[in-house]
Wavefront OBJ file of the C-alpha trace (Angstrom):
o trace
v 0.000 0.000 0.000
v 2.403 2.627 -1.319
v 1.827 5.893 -2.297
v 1.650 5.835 -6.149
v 0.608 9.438 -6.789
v -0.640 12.291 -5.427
v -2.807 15.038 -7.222
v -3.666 18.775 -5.647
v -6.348 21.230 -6.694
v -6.007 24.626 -5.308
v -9.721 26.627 -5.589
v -11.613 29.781 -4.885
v -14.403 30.255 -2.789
v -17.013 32.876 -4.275
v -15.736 36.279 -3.559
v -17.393 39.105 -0.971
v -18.765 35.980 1.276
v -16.991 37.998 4.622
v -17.153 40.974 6.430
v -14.176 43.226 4.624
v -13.609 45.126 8.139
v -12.146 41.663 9.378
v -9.751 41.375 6.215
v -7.280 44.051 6.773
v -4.830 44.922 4.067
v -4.550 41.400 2.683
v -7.589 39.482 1.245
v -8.844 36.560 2.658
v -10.996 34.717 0.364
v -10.981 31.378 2.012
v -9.853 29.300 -0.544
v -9.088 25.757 -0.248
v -6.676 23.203 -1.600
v -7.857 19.663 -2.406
v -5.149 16.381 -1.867
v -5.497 12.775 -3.507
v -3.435 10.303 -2.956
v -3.377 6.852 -4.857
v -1.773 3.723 -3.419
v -0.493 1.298 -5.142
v -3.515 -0.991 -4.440
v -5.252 1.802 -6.321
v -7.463 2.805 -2.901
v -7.515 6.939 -2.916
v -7.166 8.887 0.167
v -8.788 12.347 0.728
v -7.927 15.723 2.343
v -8.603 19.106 1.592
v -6.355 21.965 2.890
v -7.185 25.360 3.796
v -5.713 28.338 1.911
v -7.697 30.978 3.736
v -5.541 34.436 2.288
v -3.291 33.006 -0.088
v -3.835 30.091 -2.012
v 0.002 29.769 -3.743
v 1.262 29.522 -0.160
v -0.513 25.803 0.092
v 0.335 25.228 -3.679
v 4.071 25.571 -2.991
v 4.256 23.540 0.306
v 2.021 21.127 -0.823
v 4.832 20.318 -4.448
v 8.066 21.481 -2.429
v 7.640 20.058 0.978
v 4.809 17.738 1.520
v 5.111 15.555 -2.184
v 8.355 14.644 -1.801
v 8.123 13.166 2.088
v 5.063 10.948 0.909
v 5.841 9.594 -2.459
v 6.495 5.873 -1.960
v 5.633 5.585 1.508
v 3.161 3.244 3.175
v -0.020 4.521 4.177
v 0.566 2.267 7.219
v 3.576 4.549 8.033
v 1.174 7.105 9.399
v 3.667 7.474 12.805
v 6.699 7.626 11.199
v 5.664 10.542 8.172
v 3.888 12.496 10.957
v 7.657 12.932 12.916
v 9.257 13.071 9.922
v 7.056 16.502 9.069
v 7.585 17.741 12.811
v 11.466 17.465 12.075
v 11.127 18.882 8.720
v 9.400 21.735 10.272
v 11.844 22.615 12.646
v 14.645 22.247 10.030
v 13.295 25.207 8.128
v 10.110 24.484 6.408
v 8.659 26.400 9.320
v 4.930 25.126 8.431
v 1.597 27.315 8.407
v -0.337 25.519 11.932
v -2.386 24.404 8.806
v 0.093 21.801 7.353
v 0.937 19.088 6.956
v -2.295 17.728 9.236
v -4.504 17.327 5.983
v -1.747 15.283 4.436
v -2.333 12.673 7.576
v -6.397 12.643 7.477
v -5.514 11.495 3.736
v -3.204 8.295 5.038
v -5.683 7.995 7.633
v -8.731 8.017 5.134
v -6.576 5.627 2.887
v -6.205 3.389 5.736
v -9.767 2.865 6.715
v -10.845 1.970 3.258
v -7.966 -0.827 2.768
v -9.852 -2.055 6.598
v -13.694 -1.406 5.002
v -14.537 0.635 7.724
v -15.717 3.992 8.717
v -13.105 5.943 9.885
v -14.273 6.547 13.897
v -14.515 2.296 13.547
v -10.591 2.084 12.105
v -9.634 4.462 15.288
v -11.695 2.683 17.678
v -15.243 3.880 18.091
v -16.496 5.783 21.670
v -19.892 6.645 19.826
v -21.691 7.519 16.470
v -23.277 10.423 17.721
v -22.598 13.416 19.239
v -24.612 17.082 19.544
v -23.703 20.136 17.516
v -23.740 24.027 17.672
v -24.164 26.339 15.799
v -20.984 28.839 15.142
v -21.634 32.314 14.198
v -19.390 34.845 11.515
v -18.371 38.232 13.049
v -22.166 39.763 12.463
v -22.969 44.008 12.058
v -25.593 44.036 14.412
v -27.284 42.494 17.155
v -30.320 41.573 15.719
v -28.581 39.480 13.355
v -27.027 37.121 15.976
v -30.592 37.172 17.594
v -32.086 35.986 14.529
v -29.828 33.641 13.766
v -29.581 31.746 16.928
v -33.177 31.647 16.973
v -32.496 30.220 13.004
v -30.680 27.040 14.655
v -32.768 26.785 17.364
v -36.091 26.504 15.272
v -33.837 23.840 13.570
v -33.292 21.655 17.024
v -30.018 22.901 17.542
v -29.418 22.995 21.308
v -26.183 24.979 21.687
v -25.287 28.045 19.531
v -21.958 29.703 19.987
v -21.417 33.524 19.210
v -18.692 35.140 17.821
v -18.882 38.393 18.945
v -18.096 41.829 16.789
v -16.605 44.133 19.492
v -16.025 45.787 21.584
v -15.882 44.422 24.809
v -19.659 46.346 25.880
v -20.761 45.436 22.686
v -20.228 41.897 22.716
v -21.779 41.776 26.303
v -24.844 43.379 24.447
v -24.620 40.576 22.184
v -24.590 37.922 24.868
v -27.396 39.430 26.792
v -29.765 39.728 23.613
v -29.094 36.301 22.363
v -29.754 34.789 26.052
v -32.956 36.966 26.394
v -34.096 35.369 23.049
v -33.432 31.806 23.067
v -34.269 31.172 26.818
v -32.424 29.383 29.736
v -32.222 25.871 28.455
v -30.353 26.411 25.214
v -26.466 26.192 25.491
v -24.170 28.989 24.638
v -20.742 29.865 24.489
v -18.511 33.143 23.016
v -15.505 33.409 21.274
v -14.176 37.136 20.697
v -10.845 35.674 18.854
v -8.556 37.335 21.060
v -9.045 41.065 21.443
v -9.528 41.552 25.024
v -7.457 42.990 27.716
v -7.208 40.803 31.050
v -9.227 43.510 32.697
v -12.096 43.512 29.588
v -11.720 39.306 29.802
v -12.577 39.191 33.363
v -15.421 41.604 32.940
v -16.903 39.881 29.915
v -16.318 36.374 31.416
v -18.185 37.588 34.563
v -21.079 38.682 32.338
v -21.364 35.528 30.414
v -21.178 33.323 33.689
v -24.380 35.758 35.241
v -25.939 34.440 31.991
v -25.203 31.123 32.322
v -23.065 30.580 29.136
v -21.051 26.951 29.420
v -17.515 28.420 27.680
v -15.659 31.500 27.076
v -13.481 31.040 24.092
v -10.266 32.664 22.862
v -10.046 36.333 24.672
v -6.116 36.675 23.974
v -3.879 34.917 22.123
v -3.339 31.434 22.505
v 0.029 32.012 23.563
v -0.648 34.364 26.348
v -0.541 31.658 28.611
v 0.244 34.020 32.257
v -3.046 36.344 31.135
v -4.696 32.723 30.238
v -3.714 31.420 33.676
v -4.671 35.331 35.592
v -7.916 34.967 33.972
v -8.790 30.945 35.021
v -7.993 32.206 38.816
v -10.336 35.009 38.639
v -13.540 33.571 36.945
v -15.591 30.303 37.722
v -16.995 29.690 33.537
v -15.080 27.927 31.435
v -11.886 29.220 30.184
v -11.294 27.869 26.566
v -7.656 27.800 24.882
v -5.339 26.474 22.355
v -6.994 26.517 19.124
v -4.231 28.484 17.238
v -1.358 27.276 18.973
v 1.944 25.778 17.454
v 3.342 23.031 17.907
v 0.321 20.521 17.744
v 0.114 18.618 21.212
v 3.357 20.067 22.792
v 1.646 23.701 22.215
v -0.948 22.111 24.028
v 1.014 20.490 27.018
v 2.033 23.891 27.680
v -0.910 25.448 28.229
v -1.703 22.562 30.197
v 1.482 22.463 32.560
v 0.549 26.590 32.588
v -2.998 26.155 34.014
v -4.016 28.021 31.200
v -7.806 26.400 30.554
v -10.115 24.351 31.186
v -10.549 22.833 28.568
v -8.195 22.953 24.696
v -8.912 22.781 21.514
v -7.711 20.740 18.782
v -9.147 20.088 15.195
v -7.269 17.839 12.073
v -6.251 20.981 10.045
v -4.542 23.212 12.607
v -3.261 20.418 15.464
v -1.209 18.771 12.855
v -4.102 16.030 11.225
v -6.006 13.033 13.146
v -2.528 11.965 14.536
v -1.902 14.878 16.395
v -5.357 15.927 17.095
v -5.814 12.385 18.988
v -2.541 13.220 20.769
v -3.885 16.159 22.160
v -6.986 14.671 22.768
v -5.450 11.741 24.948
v -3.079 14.387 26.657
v -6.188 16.455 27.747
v -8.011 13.147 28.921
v -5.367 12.455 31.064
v -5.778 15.638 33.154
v -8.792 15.321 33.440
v -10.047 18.123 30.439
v -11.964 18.038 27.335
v -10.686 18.032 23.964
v -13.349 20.137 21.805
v -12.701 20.294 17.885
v -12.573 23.374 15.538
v -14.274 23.345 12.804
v -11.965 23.584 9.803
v -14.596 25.234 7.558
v -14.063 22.723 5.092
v -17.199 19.712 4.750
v -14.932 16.759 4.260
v -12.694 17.684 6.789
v -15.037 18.565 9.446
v -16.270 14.845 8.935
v -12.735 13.445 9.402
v -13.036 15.739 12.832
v -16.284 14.151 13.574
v -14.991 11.345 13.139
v -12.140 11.864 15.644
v -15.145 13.011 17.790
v -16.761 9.631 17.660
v -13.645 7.731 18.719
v -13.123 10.052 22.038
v -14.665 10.603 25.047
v -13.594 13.909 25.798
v -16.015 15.828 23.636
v -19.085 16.989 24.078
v -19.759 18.898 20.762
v -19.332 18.986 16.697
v -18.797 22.421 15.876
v -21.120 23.640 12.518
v -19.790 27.027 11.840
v -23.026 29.064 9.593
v -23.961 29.244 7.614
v -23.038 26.018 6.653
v -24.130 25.471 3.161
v -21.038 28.002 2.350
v -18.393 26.043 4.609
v -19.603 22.474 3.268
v -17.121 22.806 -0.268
v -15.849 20.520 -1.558
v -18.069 17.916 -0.154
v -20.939 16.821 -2.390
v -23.245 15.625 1.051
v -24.566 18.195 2.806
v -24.313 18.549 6.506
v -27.800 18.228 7.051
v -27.546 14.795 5.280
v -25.663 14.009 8.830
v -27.544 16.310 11.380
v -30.691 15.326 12.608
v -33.970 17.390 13.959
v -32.647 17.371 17.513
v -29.333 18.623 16.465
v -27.289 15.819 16.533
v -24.561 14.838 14.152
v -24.020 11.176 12.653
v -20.851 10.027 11.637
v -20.661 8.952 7.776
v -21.170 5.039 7.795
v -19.166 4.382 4.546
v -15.567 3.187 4.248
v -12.689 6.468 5.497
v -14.307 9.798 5.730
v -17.671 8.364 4.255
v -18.329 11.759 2.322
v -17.346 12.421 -1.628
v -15.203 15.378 -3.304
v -17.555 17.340 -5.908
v -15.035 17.169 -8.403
v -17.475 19.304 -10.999
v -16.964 22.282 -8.440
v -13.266 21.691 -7.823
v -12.907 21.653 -11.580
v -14.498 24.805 -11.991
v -13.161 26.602 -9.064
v -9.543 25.285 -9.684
v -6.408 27.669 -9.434
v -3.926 25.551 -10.151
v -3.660 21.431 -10.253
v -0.846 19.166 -9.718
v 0.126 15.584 -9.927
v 3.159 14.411 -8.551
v 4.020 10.031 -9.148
v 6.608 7.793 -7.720
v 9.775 8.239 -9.801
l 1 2 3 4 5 6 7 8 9 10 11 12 13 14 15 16 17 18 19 20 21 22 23 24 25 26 27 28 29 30 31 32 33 34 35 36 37 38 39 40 41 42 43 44 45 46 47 48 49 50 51 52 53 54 55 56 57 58 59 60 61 62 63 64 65 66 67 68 69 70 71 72 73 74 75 76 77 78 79 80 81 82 83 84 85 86 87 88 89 90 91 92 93 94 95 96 97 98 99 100 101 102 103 104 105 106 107 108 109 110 111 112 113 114 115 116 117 118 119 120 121 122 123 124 125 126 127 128 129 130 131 132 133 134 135 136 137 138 139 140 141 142 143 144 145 146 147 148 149 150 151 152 153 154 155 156 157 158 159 160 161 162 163 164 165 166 167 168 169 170 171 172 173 174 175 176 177 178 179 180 181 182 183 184 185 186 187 188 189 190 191 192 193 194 195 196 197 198 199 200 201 202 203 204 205 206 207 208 209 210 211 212 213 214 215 216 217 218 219 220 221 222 223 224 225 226 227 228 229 230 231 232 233 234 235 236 237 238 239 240 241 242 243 244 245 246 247 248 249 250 251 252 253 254 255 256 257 258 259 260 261 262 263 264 265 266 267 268 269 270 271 272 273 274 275 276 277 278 279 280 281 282 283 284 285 286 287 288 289 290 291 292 293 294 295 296 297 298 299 300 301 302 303 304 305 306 307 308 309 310 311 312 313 314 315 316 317 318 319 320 321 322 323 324 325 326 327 328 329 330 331 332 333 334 335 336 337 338 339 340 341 342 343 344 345 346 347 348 349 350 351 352 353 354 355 356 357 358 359 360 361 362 363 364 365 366 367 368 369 370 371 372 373 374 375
C-alpha cells in the first residue's frame, strides 16, 4: 500500500462571502486546496487543505515540501511521516499551523478503506453520535445574531456559539440579547478571537457566567498563557484555549502544565491532522479536560473531525460554523444529510471519511492542479 501518486487542486471560494472590516490589508478569500493520494492498491485517500488568504502559499508547500516526504511511503507509516514533518518543520520548512495535518487525514482516510470501515470504527469507536452548535461569523448588528440563533434553534439545535463583533460592551450586548431570546435551556458559548485585555476578559467572562453561558473562548492569544492562567484564577466559567497554537500537542502540554484552561482545543487541520489531534486529545483526557474540535470550515474535513469526535470521550460537541451550506465545499453531502432534527450529528457510515469530493466544483473553481508520481 504505497503511495503511487498524489494530485492537488487549489480553488476559490465565491468572492465578498466575509465581512471586509475583518480582512485588513490582505484578502482573505478562504480558498481551499484539495489532496489525492493513490496507493499502489489503487485505494484513494482524501484531504482538503485550507488556503484561507493566499492560495500559492498551500500550492508551494504542498509540491516542495509535503510531495516529496510521501511519495512511496506506506499509508501504514502514518507514525513515522507524521515525525518526519515535525522534524522537517523545525529544520526550516517552518509550516503554516495548517500543514501538513490534511496530508495525515488522507493516510488515515486511505487506511480505513484498505480495513472497510468507517473511519471513527478504524480508530476505535467511543460513539456515532454526538450534539452540535451552531458557530456564528463576526455579524454588524445584534439583531442578526438574535435571529440567527433563533435560526438554529427553530432547527433543534441545542447549543449556539457567538462570535462576537466588538467591543468588549458590545459583545456583552450581544450575549445578553441572544440569552434573552433563546431562553435558559439552550447552550451557549462566546468566542471574541482574542481582542480583550485581562481587565475587559474578566469583565466579559463575569457577564457571560451571570448568563449562564457553558464556555468563554479565545479572549487573547493562545500564547498568552500568564493572562490565560490570571484569567482561570479570577472567573468560575469555562476558560477555553489552544486553538491556534503551534506546535500541535506540545503547544498544548504547555498550556496545560501553565494552568491556562479548562478545557483545549484541537481540530485535524490546525493540530497537525487526526494523529496529532488524537494526541492532544489523549493528553487532555489524562488531566482530566476536554478536547473540543474546531471546525476547519471545510465539509470533508469537518467529517474526518467528527470522526475523531466519535472515537473520544472527551467531547461533548461537533462544531457547525453558519452558515453552513457556504463552509460544506468541496463535499458533495450536505451537513444536514448528517444532522438530525434534535441537532445531533451522525458520523458517515461508509468506508474512510464516508463523504465524496464534488469534483465538478473543484474543476471549476480550480487555481492551479498538480500531480506528482513515484519516480
Amino acid at each position: 500500500m504505497y503511495i503511487e501518486k498524489f494530485e492537488t487542486w487549489i480553488c476559490g471560494r465565491p468572492k465578498g462571502m466575509f465581512d471586509a472590516s475583518r480582512e485588513g490589508a490582505a484578502p482573505m478569500p478562504w480558498d481551499y486546496g484539495v489532496g489525492k493520494i493513490t496507493t499502489s492498491d489503487g485505494v484513494e485517500g482524501l484531504a482538503t487543505f485550507w488556503a484561507a488568504r493566499s492560495g500559492a502559499v498551500t500550492d508551494a508547500y504542498l509540491t516542495d515540501v509535503i510531495a516529496p516526504v510521501i511519495m512511496g511511503r506506506s499509508i501504514h507509516d502514518r507514525e513515522k511521516v507524521w515525525h518526519d514533518f515535525w522534524n522537517i518543520d523545525r529544520h526550516g520548512a517552518f509550516f503554516p499551523v495548517f500543514l501538513p495535518g490534511p496530508i495525515d487525514v488522507a493516510l488515515w482516510d486511505a487506511a480505513a478503506k484498505t480495513a472497510e470501515l468507517p473511519l471513527h470504527q478504524y480508530i476505535g469507536s467511543y460513539r456515532t453520535s454526538l450534539p452540535a452548535y451552531a458557530s456564528s461569523l463576526w455579524l454588524a448588528t445584534i439583531e442578526e445574531y438574535v435571529e440567527e440563533a433563533k435560526k438554529y434553534v427553530a432547527k433543534g439545535f441545542k447549543a449556539y456559539k457567538i462570535h462576537p463583533c466588538g467591543p468588549s460592551d458590545m459583545d456583552m450586548a450581544i450575549h445578553a440579547a441572544v440569552r434573552e431570546a433563546v431562553g435558559p435551556d439552550i447552550v451557549l458559548m462566546t468566542d471574541p478571537v482574542a481582542e480583550y485585555s485581562l481587565a475587559e476578559a474578566i469583565k466579559v467572562a463575569r457577564h457571560a457566567e451571570s448568563l449562564n453561558f457553558r464556555w468563554f473562548e479565545e479572549p487573547f492569544r493562545d500564547y498568552e498563557l500568564d493572562k490565560y492562567a490570571r484569567l482561570r484564577a479570577a472567573v468560575d466559567i469555562e476558560i477555553v484555549g489552544t486553538e491556534t497554537t503551534r506546535g500541535g500537542p506540545w503547544g498544548v502540554a504547555q498550556a496545560i502544565a501553565s494552568g491556562a484552561c479548562d478545557t483545549v482545543r484541537a481540530d485535524v487541520s490546525w493540530k497537525a491532522g487526526i494523529t496529532g489531534t488524537l494526541k492532544s486529545a489523549h493528553l487532555a483526557e489524562a488531566h482530566g479536560l476536554n478536547c473540543e474540535l474546531h471546525t476547519t470550515t471545510m465539509g470533508p474535513m469537518d467529517m474526518a473531525n467528527l470522526h475523531v469526535s466519535c472515537a473520544i470521550r472527551n467531547c461533548d460537541y461537533f462544531e457547525l460554523f453558519v452558515p453552513e451550506d457556504v463552509f460544506q465545499a468541496p463535499m458533495v453531502q450536505s451537513y444536514d444529510d448528517f444532522i438530525d432534527d434534535k441537532g445531533m450529528i451522525h458520523a458517515p457510515t461508509g468506508p474512510g471519511l464516508g463523504c465524496d469530493i464534488d469534483w465538478d466544483l473543484v474543476d471549476n473553481a480550480c487555481t492551479s492542479h498538480r500531480v506528482h508520481t513515484r519516480s
